[in-house]
C-alpha positions, -999 to +999 in steps of 0.1 A: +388-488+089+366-465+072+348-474+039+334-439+016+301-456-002+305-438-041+280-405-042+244-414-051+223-386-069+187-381-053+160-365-075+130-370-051+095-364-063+071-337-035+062-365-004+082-392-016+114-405+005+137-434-003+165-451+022+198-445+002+219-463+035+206-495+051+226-515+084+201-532+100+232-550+125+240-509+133+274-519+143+293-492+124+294-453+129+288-431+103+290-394+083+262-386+056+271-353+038+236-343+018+239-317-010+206-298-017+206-284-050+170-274-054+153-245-042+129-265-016+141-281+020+145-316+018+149-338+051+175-364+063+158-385+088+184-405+105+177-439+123+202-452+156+206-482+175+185-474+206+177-441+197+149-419+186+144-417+154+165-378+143+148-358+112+173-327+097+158-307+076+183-284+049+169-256+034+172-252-004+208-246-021+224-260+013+242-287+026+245-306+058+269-329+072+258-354+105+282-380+121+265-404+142+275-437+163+254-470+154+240-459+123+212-481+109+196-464+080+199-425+064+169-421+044+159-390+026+122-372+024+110-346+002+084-320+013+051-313-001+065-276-011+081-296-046+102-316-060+141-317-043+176-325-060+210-329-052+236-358-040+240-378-009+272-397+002+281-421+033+310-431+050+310-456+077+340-465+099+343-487+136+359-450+147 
């Protein structure tokens, strides 16, 4: 069964990040779709269940989607070029 978390708005300040997705049993898979709507990069790190630790980074005015098995936490991190924008949603599922 797959559950879509509602769309959370991100308006990150430069070097600031913030967790919007916290499992900390990482039993469930998941999908984070990020919307960049500013003109700096912005990076999705993404933390596994015995895994390194993944960092994406999406340019300005772009979007990425990741799915990923055992997701623990999708947190997002602004870069020193300025401040970033945009949305951020989750879906987890047992798939």
């Amino acid at each position: 069964m797959a559950i879509l978390l509602p769309q959370q708005f991100f308006n990150l300040a430069p070097s600031v990040g913030k967790s919007y997705y916290e499992n900390l049993d990482g039993i469930l898979n998941g999908s984070v779709t990020v919307n960049n709507a500013s003109a700096f990069p912005v990076n999705l790190v993404i933390y596994r269940v015995n895994a390194p630790t993944v960092t994406y980074v999406i340019p300005g005015l772009n979007s990425l989607t990741i799915t990923v098995n055992a997701l623990q936490v999708a947190a997002l991190l602004s870069t020193a070029a300025g401040a970033v924008f945009g949305t951020i949603e989750i879906a987890t599922s047992d798939f």
